[in-house]
C-alpha positions as CSV (number, residue, x, y, z in Angstrom):
1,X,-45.8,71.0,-20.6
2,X,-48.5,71.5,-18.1
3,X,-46.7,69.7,-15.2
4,X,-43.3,70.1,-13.6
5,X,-42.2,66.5,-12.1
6,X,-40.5,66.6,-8.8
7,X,-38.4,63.2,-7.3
8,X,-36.5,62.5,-4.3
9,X,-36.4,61.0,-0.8
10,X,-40.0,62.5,0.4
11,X,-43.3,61.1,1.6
12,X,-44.6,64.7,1.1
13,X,-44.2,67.7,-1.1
14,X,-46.4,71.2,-0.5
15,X,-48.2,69.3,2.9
16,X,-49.6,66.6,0.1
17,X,-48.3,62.8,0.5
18,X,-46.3,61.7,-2.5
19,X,-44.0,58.8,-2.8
20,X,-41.1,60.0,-3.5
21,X,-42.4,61.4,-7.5
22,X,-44.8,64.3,-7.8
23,X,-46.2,66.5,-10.4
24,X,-46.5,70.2,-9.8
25,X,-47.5,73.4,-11.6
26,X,-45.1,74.9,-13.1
27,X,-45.9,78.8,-12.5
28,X,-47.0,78.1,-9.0
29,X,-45.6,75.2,-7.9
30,X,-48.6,73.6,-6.2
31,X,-49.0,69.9,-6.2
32,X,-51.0,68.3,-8.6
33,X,-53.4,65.3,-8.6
34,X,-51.0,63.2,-10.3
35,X,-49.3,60.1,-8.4
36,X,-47.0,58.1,-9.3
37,X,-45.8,56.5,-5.9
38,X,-42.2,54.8,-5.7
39,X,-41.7,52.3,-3.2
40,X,-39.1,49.7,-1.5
41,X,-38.8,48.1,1.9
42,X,-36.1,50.4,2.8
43,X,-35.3,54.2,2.1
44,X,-36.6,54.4,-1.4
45,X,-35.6,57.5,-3.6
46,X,-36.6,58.8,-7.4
47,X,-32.9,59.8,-8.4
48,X,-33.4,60.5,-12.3
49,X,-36.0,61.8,-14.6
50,X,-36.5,62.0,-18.1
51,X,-39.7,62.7,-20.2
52,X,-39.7,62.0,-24.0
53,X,-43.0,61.2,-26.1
54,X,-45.6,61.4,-23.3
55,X,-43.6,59.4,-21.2
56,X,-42.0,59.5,-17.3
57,X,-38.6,58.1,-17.2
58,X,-38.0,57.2,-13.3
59,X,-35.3,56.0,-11.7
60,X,-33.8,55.4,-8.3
61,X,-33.7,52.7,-5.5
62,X,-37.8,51.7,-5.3
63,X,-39.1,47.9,-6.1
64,X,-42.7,49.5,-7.1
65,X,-44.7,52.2,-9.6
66,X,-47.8,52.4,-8.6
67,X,-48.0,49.1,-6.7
68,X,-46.6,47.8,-10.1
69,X,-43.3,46.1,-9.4
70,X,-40.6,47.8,-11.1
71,X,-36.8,47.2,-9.8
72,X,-35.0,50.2,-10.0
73,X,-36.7,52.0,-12.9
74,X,-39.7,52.0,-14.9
75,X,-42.0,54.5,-17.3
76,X,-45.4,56.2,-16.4
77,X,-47.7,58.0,-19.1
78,X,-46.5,61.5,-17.9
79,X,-50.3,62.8,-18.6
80,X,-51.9,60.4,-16.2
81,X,-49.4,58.6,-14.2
82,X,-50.1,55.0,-15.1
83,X,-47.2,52.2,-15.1
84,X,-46.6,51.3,-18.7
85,X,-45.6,48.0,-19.4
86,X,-42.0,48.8,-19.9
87,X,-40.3,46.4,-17.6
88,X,-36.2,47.0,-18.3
89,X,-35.8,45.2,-14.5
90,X,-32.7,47.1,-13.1
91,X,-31.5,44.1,-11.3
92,X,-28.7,44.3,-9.4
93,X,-27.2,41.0,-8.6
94,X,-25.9,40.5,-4.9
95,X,-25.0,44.0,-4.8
96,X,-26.6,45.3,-2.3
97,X,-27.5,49.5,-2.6
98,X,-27.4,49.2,-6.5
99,X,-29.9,52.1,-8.1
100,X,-30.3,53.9,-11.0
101,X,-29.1,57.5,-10.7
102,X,-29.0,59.1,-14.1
103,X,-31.2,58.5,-17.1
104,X,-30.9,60.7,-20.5
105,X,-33.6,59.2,-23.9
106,X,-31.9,60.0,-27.1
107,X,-34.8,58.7,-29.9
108,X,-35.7,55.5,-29.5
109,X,-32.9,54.5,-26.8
110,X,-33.2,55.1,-22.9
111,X,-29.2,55.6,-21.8
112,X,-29.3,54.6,-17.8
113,X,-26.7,54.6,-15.1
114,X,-26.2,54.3,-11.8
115,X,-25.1,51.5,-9.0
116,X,-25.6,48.3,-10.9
117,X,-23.7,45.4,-12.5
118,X,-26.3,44.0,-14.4
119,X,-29.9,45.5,-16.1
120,X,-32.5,43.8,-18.0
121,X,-33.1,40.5,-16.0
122,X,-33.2,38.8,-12.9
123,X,-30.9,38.6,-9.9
124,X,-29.4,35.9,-11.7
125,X,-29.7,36.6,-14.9
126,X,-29.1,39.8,-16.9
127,X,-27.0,41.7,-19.1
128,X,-23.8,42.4,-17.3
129,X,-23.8,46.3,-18.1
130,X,-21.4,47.9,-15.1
131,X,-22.8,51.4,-13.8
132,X,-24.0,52.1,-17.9
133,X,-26.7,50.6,-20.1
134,X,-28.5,51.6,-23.3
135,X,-32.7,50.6,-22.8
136,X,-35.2,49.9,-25.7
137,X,-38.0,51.3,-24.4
138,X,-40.3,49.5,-26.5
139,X,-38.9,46.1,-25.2
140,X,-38.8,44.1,-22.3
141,X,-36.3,42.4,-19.9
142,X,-33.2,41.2,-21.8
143,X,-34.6,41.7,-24.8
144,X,-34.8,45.7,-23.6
145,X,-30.5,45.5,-23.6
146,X,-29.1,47.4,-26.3
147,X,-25.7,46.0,-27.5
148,X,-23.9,49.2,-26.9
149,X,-21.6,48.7,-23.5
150,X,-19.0,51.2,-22.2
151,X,-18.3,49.2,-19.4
152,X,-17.9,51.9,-16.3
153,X,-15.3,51.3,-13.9
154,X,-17.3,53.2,-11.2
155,X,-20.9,54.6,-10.6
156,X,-22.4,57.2,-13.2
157,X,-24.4,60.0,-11.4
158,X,-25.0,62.1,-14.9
159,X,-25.9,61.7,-18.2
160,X,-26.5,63.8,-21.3
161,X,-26.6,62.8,-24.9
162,X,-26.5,65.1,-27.9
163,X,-26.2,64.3,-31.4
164,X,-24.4,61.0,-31.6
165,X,-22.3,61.5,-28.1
166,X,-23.7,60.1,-25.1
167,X,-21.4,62.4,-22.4
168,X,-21.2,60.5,-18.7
């Protein structure tokens, strides 16, 4: 498309502030108008991106979009930048560094993974889903759990899906 998106661990990119997510031109690589700003109280990071169907899949360690909470990861319109209401909540339970570090959309499922124990609630309640969870994107909270639970015995850094194999 007309924008090449750009996370990390940065406050700028190309001498313009961005919050760790930024949209650049893809023959040129300037910085674009678009912002989507992550934020937490501490060291926040964009880890994982995925676009499918107009939308900005983002996840990392950040508690905000936009000034739009959003635990862990959340969805902008990839055209403009605004927060959409998906809300999955990647809640992590006590454990403290949990993030989302890989995120793959295979149709109408959002396959995440990273740090946590549990996605889709509140720090006491949520799915237990260890280090792997499948999204809906078109739902919210623990209604936004898929069924589908591999149960990780350790953090997942990568995903990639193709066909009916979702590859970790």
């Amino acid at each position: 498309g007309p924008r090449l998106f750009a996370g990390g661990s940065f406050a700028k990119i190309g001498g313009q502030p961005r919050g760790q997510l930024a949209a650049l031109e893809p023959a040129t690589g300037a910085v674009l108008s678009w912002r989507a700003d992550c934020t937490a109280l501490v060291s926040p990071s964009v880890n994982a991106l995925a676009v499918s169907e107009g939308r900005l899949y983002v996840g990392g360690y950040f508690s905000t979009i936009n000034g739009v909470t959003r635990e862990h990861i959340g969805s902008v319109d990839a055209a403009t930048g605004q927060v959409t209401s998906w809300f999955p909540n990647g809640y992590t339970g006590a454990e403290a560094g949990a993030r989302v570090d890989a995120l793959a959309v295979s149709g109408n499922v959002v396959y995440v993974g990273g740090t946590f124990a549990s996605i889709g609630g509140n720090q006491t309640l949520g799915p237990l889903r260890h280090f792997i969870a499948a999204l809906d994107p078109t739902k919210n909270l623990t209604n936004s759990v898929l069924p589908w639970d591999p149960s990780a015995n350790g953090p997942i850094t990568a995903i990639a899906v193709t066909c009916d194999t979702v590859y970790v």
